[in-house]
TIRO-295981 format. One line per 5 residues: their letters; for each residue x, y, z of N, C-alpha, C. Coordinates in steps of 0.2 Angstrom, whole numbers, plus 5000, padded with zeros to 4 digits. Example, Ala and Ser with C-alpha at 12.3 -4.5 7.8 and 13.67 -1.06 7.14 Angstrom:
REM TIRO-295981
as	5066 4972 5039 5062 4978 5039 5066 4984 5039 | 5064 4989 5035 5068 4995 5036 5064 5000 5039
REM end
This chain:
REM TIRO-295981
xxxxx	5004 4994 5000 5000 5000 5000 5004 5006 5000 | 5000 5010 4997 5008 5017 4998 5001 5023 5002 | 4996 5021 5004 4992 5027 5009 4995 5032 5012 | 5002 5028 5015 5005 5034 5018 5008 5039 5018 | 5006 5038 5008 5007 5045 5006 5005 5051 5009
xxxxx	4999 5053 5010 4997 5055 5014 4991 5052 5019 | 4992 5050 5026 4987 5048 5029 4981 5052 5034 | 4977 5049 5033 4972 5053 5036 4973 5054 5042 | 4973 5059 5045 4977 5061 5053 4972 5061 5057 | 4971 5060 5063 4968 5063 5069 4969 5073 5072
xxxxx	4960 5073 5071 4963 5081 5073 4959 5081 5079 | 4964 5082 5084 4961 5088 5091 4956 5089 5092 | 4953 5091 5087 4947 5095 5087 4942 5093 5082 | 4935 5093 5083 4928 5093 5079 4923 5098 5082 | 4922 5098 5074 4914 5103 5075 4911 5100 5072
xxxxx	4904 5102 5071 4896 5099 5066 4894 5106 5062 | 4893 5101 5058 4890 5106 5052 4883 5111 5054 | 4880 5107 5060 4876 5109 5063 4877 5115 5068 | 4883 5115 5069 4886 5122 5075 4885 5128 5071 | 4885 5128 5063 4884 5133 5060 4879 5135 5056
xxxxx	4871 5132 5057 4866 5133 5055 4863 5129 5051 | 4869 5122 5050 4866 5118 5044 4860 5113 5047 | 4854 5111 5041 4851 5108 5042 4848 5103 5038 | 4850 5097 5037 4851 5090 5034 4845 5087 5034 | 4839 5092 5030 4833 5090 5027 4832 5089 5020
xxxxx	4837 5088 5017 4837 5088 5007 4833 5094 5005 | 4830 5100 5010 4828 5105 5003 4832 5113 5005 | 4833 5113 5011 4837 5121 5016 4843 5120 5014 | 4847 5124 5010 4851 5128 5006 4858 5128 5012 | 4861 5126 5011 4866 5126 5019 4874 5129 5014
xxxxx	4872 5132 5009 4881 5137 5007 4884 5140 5012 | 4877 5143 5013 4884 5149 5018 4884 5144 5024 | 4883 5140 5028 4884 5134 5032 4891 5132 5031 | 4893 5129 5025 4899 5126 5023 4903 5130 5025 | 4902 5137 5021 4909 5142 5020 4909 5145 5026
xxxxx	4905 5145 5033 4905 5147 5038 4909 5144 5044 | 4910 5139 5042 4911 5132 5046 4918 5132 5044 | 4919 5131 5036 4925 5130 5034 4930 5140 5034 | 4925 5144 5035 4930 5152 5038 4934 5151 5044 | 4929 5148 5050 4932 5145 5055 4935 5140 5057
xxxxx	4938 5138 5053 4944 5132 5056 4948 5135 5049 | 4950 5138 5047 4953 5143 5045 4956 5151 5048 | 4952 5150 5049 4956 5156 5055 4957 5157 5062 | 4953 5150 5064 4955 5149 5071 4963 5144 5072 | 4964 5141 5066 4972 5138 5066 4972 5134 5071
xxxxx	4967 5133 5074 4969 5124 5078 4974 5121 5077 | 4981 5120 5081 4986 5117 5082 4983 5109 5079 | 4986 5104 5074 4981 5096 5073 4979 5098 5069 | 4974 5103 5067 4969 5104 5063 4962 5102 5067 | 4955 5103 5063 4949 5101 5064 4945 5097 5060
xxxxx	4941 5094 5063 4935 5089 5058 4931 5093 5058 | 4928 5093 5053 4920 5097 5052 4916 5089 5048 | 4913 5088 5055 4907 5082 5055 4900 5085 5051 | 4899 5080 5046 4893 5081 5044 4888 5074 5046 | 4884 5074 5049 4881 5069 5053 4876 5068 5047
xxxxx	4873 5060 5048 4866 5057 5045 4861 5062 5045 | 4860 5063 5036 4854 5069 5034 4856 5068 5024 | 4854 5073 5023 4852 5075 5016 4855 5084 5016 | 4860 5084 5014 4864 5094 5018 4864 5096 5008 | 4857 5099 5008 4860 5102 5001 4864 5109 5001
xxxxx	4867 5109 4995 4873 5116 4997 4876 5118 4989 | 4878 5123 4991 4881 5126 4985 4888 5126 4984 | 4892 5127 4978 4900 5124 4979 4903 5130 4984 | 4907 5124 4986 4910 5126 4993 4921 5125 4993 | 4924 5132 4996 4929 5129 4997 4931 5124 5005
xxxxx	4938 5122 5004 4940 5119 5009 4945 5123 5011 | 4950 5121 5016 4957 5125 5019 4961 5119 5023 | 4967 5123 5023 4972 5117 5028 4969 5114 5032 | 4973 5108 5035 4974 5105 5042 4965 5105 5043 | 4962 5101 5038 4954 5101 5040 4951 5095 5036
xxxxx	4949 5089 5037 4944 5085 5038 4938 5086 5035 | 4934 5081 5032 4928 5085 5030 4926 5077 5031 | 4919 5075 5034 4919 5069 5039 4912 5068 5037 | 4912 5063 5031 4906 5061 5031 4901 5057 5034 | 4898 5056 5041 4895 5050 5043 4891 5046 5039
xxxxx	4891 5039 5042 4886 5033 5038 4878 5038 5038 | 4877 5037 5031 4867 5042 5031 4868 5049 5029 | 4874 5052 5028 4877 5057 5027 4875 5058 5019 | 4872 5063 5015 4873 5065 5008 4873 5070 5008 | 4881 5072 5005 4879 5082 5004 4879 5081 4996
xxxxx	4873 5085 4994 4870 5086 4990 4870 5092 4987 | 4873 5092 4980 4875 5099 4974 4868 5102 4972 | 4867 5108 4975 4860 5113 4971 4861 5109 4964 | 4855 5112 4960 4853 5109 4952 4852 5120 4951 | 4856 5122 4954 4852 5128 4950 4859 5133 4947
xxxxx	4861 5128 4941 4866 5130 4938 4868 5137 4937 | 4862 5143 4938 4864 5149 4937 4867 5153 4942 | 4868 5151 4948 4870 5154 4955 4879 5149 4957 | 4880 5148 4952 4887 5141 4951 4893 5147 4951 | 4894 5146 4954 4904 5152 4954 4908 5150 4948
xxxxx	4912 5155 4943 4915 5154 4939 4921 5155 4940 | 4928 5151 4938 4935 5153 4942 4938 5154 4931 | 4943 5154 4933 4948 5156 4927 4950 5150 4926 | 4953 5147 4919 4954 5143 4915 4960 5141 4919 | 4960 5134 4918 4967 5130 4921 4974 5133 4917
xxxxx	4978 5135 4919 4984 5138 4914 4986 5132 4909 | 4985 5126 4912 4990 5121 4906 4985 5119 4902 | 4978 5122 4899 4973 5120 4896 4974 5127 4892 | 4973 5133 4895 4973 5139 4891 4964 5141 4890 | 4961 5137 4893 4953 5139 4892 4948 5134 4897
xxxxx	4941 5133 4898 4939 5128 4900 4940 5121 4893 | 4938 5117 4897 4940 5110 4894 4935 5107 4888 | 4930 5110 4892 4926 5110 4885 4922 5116 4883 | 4922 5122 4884 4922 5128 4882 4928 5134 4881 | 4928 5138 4876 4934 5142 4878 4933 5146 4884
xxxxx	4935 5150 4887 4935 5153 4892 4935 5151 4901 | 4931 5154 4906 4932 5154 4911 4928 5146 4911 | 4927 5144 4919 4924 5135 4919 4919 5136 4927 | 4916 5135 4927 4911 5134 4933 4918 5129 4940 | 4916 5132 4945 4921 5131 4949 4917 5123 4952
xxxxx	4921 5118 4955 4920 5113 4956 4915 5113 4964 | 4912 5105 4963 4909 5107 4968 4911 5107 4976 | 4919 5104 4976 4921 5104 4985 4928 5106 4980 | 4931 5111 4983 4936 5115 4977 4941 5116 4983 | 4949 5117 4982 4953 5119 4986 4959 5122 4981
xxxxx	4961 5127 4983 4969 5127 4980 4974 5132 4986 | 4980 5130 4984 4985 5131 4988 4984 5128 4995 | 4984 5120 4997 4982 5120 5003 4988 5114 5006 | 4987 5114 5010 4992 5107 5013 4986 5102 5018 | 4987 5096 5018 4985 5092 5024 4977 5092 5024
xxxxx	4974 5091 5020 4966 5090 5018 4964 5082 5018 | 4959 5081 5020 4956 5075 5019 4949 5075 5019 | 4946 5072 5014 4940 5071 5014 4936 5063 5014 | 4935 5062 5022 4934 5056 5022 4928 5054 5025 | 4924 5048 5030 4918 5046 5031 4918 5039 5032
xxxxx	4912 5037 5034 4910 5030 5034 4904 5029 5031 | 4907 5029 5025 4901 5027 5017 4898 5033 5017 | 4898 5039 5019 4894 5046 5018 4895 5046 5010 | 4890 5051 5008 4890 5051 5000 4891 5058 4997 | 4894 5059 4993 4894 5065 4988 4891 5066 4983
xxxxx	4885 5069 4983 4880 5067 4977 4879 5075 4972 | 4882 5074 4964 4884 5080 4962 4877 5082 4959 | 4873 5078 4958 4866 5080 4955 4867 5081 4945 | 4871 5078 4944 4875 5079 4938 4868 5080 4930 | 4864 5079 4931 4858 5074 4927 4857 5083 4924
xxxxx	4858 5088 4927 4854 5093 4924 4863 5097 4921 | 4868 5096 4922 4873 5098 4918 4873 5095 4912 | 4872 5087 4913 4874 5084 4905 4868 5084 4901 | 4863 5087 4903 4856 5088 4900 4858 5094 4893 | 4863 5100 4899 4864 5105 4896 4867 5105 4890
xxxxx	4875 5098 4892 4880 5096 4889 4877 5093 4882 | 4870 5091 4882 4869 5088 4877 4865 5092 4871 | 4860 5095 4878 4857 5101 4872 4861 5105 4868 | 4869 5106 4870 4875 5110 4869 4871 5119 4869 | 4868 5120 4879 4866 5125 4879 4872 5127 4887
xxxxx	4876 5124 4887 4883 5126 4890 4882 5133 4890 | 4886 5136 4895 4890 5144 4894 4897 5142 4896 | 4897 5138 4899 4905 5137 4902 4907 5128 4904 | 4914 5126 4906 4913 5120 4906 4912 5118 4912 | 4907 5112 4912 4907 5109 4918 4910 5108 4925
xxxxx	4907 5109 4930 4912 5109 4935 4912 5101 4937 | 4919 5100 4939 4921 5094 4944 4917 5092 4949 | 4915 5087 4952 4913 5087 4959 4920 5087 4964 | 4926 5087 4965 4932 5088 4970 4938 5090 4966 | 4942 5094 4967 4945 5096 4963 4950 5100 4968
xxxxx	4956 5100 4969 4961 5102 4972 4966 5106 4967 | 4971 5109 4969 4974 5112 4964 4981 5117 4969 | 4988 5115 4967 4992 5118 4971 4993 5116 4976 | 4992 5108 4978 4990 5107 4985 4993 5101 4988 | 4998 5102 4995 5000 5093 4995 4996 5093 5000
xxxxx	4997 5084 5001 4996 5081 5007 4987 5081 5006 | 4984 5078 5002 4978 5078 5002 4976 5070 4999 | 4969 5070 5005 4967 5062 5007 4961 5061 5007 | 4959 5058 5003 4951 5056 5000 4950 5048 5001 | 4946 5046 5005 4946 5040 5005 4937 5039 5012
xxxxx	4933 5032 5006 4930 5030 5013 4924 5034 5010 | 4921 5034 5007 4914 5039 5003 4913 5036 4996 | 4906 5040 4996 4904 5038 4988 4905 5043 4985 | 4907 5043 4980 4904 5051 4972 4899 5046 4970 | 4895 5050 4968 4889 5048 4963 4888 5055 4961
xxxxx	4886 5053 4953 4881 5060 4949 4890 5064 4948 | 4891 5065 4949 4898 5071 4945 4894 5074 4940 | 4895 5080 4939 4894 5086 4933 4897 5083 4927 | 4903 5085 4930 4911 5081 4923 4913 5077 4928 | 4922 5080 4929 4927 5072 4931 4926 5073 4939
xxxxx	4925 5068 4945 4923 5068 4950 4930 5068 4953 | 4935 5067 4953 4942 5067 4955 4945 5070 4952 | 4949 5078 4954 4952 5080 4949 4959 5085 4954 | 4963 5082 4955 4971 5084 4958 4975 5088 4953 | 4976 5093 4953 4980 5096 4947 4986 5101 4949
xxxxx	4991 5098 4950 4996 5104 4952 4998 5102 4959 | 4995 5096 4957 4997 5092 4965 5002 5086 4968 | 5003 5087 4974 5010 5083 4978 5006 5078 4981 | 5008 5071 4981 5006 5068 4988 4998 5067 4989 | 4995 5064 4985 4989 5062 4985 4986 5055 4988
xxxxx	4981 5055 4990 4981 5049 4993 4972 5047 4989 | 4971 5041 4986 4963 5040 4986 4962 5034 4985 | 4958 5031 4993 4956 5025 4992 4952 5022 4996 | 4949 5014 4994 4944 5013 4996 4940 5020 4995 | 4935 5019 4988 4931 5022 4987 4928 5020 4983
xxxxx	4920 5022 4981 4915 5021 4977 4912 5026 4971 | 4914 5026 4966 4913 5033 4962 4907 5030 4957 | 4903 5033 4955 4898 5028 4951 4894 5035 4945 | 4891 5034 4941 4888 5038 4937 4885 5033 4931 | 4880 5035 4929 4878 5031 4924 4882 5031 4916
xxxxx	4882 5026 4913 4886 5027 4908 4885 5029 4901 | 4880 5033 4903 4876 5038 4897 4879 5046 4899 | 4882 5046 4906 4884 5052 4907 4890 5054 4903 | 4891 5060 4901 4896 5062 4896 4904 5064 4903 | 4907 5063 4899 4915 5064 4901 4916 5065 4910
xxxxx	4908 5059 4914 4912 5059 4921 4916 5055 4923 | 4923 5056 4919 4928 5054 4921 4930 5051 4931 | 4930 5044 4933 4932 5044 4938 4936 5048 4942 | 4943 5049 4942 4949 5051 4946 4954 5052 4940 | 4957 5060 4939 4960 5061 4935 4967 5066 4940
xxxxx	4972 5062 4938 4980 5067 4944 4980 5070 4934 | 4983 5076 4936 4984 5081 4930 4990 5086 4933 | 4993 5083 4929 5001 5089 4932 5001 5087 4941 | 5000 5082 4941 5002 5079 4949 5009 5075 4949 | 5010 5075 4955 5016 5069 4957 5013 5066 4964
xxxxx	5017 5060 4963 5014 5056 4971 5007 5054 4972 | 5005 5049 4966 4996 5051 4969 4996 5044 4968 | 4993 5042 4974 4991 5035 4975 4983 5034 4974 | 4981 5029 4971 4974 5027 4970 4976 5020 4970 | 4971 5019 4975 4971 5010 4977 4963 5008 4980
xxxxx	4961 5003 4978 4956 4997 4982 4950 5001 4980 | 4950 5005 4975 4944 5008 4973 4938 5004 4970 | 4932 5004 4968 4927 5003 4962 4925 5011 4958 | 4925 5010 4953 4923 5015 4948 4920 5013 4942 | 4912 5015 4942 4907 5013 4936 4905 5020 4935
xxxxx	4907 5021 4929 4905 5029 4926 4905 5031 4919 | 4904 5037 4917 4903 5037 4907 4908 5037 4905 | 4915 5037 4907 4920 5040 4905 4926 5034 4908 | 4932 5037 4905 4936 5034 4909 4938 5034 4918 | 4939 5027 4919 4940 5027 4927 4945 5030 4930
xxxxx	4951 5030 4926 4957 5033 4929 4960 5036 4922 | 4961 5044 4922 4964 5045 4918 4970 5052 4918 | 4975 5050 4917 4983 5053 4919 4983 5058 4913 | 4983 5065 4917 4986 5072 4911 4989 5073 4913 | 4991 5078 4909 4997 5088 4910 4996 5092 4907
xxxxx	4992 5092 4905 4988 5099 4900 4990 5098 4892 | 4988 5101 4890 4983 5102 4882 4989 5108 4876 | 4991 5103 4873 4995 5105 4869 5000 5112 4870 | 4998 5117 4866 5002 5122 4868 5004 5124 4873 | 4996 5125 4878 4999 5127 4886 5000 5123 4891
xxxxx	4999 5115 4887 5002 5111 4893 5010 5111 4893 | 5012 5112 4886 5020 5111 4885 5024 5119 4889 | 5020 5123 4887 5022 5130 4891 5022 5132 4897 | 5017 5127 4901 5017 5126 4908 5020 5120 4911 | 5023 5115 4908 5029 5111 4909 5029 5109 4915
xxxxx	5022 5107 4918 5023 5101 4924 5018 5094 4921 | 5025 5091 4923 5021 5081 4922 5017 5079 4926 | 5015 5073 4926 5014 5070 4931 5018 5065 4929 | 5020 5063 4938 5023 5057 4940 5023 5054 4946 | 5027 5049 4946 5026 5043 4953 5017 5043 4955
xxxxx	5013 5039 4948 5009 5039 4948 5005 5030 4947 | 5002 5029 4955 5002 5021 4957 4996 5020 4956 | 4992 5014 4954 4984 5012 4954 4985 5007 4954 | 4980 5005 4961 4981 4998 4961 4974 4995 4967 | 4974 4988 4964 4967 4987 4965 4962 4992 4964
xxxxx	4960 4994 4959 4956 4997 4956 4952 4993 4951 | 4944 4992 4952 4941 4988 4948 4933 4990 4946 | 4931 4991 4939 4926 4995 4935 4924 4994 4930 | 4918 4998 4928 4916 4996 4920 4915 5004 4916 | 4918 5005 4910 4915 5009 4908 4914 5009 4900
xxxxx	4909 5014 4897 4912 5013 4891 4916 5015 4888 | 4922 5018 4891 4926 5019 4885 4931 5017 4889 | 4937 5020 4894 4945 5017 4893 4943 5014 4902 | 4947 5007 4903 4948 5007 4911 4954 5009 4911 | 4961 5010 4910 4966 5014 4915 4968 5018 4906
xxxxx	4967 5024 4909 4971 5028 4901 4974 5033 4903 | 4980 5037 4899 4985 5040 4901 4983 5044 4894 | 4982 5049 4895 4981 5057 4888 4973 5057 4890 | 4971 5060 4882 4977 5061 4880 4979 5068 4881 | 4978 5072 4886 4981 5079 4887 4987 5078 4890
xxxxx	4991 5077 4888 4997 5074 4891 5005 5078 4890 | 5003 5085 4889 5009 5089 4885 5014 5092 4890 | 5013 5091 4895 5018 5093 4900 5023 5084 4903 | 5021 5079 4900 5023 5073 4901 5021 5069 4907 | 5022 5065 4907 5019 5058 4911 5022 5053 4910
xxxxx	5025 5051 4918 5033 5046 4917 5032 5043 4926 | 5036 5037 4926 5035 5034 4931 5028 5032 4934 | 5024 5028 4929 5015 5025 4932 5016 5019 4933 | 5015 5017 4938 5014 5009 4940 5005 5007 4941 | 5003 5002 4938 4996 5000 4937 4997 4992 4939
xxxxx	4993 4991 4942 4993 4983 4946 4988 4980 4948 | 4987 4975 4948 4982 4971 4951 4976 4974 4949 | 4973 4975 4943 4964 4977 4944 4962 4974 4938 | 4956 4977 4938 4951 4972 4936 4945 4978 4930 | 4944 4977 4924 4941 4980 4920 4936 4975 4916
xxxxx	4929 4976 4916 4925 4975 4916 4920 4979 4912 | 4914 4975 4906 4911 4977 4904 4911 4987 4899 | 4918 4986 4898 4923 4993 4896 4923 4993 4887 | 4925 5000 4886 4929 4999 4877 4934 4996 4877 | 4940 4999 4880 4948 4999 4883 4948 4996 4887
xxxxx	4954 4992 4888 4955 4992 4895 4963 4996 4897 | 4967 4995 4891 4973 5001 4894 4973 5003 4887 | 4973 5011 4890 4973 5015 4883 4979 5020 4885 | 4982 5021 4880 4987 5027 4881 4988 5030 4875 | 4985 5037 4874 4982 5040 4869 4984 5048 4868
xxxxx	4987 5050 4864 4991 5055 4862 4989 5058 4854 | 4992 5062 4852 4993 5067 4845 4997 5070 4844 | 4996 5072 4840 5004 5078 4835 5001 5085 4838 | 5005 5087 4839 5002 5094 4842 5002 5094 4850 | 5002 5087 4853 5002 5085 4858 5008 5089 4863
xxxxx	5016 5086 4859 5021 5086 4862 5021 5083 4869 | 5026 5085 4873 5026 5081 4878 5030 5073 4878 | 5028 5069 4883 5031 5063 4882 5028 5059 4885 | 5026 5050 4886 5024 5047 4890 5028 5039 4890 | 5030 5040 4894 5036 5034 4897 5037 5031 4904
xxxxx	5041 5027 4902 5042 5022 4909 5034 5021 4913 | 5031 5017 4910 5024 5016 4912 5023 5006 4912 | 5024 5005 4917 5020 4998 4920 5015 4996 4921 | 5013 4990 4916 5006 4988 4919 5007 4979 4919 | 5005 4978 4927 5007 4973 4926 5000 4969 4933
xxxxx	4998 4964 4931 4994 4958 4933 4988 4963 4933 | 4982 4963 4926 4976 4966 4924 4972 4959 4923 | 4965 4960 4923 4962 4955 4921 4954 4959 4917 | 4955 4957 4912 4949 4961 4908 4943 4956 4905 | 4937 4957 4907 4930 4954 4902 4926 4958 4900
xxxxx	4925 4957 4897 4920 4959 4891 4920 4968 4889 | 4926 4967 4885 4932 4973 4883 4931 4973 4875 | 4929 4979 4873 4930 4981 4866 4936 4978 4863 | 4941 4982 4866 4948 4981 4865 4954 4982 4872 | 4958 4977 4871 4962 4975 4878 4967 4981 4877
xxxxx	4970 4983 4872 4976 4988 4873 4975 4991 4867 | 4976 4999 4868 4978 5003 4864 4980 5008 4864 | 4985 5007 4859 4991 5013 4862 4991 5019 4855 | 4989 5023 4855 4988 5027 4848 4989 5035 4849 | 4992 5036 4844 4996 5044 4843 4993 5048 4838
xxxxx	4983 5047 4838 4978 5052 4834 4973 5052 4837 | 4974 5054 4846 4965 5052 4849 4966 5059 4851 | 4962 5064 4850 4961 5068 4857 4959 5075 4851 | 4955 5080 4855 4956 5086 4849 4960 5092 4852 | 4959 5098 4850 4964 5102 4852 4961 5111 4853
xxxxx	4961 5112 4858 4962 5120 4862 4959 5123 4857 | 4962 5123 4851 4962 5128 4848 4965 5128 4841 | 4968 5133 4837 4974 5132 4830 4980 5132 4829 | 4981 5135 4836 4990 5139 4837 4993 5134 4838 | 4990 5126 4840 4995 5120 4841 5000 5120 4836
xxxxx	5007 5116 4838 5011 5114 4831 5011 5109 4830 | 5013 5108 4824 5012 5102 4820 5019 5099 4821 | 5021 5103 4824 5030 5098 4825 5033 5099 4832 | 5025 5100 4836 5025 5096 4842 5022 5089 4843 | 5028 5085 4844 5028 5077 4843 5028 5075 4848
xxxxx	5022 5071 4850 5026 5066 4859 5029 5060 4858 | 5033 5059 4863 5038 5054 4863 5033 5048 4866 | 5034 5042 4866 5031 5036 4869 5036 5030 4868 | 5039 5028 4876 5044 5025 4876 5042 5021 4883 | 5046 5014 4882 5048 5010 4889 5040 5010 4893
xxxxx	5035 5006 4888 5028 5005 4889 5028 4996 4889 | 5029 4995 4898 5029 4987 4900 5024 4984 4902 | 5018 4980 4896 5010 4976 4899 5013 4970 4900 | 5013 4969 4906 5014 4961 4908 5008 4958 4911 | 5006 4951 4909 5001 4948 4915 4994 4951 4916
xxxxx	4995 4951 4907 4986 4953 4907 4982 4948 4903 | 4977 4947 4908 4974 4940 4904 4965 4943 4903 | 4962 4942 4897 4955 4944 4895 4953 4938 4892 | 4945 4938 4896 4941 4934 4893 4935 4938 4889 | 4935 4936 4884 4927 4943 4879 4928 4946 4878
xxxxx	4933 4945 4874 4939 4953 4872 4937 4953 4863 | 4935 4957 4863 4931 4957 4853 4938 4958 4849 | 4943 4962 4852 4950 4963 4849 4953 4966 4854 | 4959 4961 4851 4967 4962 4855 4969 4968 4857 | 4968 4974 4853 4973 4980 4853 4976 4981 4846
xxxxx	4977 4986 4847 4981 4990 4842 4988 4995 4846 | 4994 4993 4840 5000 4998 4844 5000 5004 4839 | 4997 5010 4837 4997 5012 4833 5003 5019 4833 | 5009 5022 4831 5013 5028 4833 5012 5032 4828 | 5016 5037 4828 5016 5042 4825 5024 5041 4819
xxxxx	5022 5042 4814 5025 5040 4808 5035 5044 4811 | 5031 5051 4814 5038 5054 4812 5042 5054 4819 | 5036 5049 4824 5042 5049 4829 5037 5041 4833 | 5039 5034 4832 5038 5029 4831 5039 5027 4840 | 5031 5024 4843 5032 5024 4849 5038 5017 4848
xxxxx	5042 5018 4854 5048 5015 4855 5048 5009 4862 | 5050 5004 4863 5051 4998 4870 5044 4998 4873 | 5042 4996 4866 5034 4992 4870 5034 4986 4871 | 5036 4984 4877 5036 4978 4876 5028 4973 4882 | 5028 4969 4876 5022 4964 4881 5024 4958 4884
xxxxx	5022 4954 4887 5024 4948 4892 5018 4945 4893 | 5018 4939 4893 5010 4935 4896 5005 4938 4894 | 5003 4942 4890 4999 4945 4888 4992 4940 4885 | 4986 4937 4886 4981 4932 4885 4976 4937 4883 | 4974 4940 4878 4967 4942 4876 4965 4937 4871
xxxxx	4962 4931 4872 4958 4927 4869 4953 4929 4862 | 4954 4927 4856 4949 4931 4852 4951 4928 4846 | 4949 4929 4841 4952 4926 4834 4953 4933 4831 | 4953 4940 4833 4956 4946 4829 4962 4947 4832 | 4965 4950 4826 4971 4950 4825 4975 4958 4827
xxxxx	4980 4957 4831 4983 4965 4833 4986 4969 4827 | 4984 4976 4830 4984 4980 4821 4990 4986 4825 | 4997 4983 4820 5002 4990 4823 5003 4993 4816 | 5008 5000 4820 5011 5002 4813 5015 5008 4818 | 5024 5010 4816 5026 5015 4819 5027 5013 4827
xxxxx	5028 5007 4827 5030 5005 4833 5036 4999 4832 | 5040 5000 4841 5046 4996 4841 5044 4992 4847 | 5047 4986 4850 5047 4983 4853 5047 4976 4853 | 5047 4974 4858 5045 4965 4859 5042 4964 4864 | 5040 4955 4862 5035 4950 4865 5036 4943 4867
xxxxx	5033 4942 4872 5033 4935 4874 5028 4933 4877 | 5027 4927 4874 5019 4922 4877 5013 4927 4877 | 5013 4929 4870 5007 4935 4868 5000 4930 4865 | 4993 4932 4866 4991 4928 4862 4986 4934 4861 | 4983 4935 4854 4986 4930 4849 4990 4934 4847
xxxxx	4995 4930 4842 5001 4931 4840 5002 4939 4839 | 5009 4941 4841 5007 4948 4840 5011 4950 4833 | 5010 4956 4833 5011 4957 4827 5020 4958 4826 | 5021 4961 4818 5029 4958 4816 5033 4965 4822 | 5029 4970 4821 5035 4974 4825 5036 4973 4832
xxxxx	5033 4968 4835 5035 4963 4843 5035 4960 4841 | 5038 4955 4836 5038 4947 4835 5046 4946 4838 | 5050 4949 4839 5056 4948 4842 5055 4946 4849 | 5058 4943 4854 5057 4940 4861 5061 4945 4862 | 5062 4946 4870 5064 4947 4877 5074 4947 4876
x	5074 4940 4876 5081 4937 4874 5084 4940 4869
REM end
């Protein structure tokens, strides 16, 4: 386990969301509740820090920040629940390594448990739930009657020592997990769920993070379950942080599109990921590592080793034309590198096809090598612009790994 990355600490002190007027009926509006509650354990600086308990009820509220050295406690019967009245939503300024919202140009609706610049945060419970009320966002997303891009449901930014573990997400806007520009991450044992009609609720995404552990999770949702960025073409290469030292493990889920994927915003780089023991289920992908020209950046030294996949579109694919782009100013002779890509001890059963290694002509993903690899099926793997080798691949892999190990 690496939890210890950051662990949940014992604080001194607790309060109740109760102390500041909330009241945990699902229809009484408790915002200024949160931010009242989370002003004073902010300025009162308690030595330890403090919990703010949210006890068995229904706490509707509107997006709310956090602060250091604080706890946010959700008891068993506990659901804080996101207002549906998207026009009272706070707008923040665009991510620098994106250069606009993600899916609009401009500013992005702020998330709905939001922090930046903090240290020593946890967000933890006993099965308490997070319910983002998402149904009336992706209604928006659909009508394409947006103004701005969807908020997160938890979202940190410039932040170490933060610890998420022990609660449901349910419903997300967009991506329910979203660490960005963060140190020292902890997520686990947790329940993230969304229906899989919901548009891009990405489960847990580290973005220009280092140090983020995600372990013993389940994640059923529209989007990918775990997916690794750095920002988006030009301002992700301009703002020039990676992510790294980046662990998933016992992570197990279904979605329709990728179960562990890496881009493809990937422009600031993404290097040392270790992926282990999980389980992908009723998915498109199950490892997707996904880039473009314009992209730049790099994604290397990435392990994945003992996956077990059913009932999978496709078991592996690794391809340098997914993803769209900001805007025009991208360049066309910003190329990402993809290098030292180890899938070991992955066995699929209902796998409709193997995978495809597909790279970029003018810069040929490079040390892909596979090992034990079993996707059972009678289609055949489709590469091209790729180097590497294989061993005890079924089915047969194709000529650019037909070389062994030895």
């Amino acid at each position: 386990s690496c939890a210890g990355v950051a662990p949940a600490k014992h604080r001194p002190e607790a309060i109740s969301i109760t102390d500041f007027g909330g009241v945990g009926d699902g229809r009484t509006l408790n915002t200024w509740a949160f931010r009242k509650a989370v002003y004073r354990i902010q300025h009162q600086r308690r030595r330890g820090g403090t919990t703010l308990h949210v006890p068995a009820g229904t706490w509707l509220t509107g997006s709310f920040n956090l602060t250091s050295h604080m706890t946010l406690f959700l008891a068993r019967g506990a659901v804080l629940k996101a207002t549906q009245d998207t026009r009272r939503w706070p707008l923040m300024e665009p991510l620098p390594s994106y250069g606009r919202g993600r899916e609009l140009p401009g500013a992005r609706y702020a998330s709905f448990i939001h922090g930046n610049g903090l240290r020593d945060v946890a967000i933890t419970g006993d099965k308490g739930v997070i319910d983002g009320q998402g149904e009336v966002w992706w209604n928006m997303w659909r009508r394409r009657t947006l103004e701005h891009t969807r908020p997160n449901l938890v979202e940190f930014m410039h932040s170490t020592g933060i610890h998420i573990s022990n609660i449901v997400l349910k419903n997300s806007p967009f991506w329910n997990i979203h660490p960005v520009y963060c140190d020292n991450v902890v997520v686990t044992n947790m329940m993230i769920l969304a229906p899989h009609d919901s548009p891009n609720t990405d489960g847990i995404d580290p973005d220009s993070s280092s140090n983020v552990c995600i372990e013993d999770s389940y994640i059923s949702t529209g989007d990918d379950l775990v997916a690794i960025k750095s920002g988006w073409d030009e301002y992700g290469i301009a703002y020039g942080r990676p992510s790294s030292g980046i662990t998933i493990r016992r992570v197990r889920g279904s979605s329709p599109f990728s179960g562990i994927a890496i881009g493809s915003e990937a422009s600031g780089g993404v290097r040392d990921v270790l992926v282990e023991d999980c389980s992908i289920f009723d998915s498109g992908y199950g490892i997707h590592i996904k880039t473009n020209v314009g992209r730049g950046g790099y994604i290397r030294n990435v392990t994945v080793d003992n996956v077990r996949m059913s009932g999978v579109r496709s078991g592996v694919r690794i391809a340098g034309d997914v993803g769209d782009h900001p805007d025009a100013h991208f360049s066309q002779l910003a190329v990402p590198l993809v290098d030292a890509v180890r899938i070991s001890n992955v066995w699929g059963v209902n796998v409709q096809h193997p995978g495809s290694l597909e790279g970029i002509r003018s810069s040929p993903f490079t040390r892909i090598c596979l090992s034990n690899v079993k996707l059972f099926g009678d289609a055949a793997w489709r590469c091209r612009d790729v180097r590497g080798a294989a061993l005890g691949v079924q089915p047969s892999p194709c000529a650019e790994l037909a070389t062994s190990f030895a």
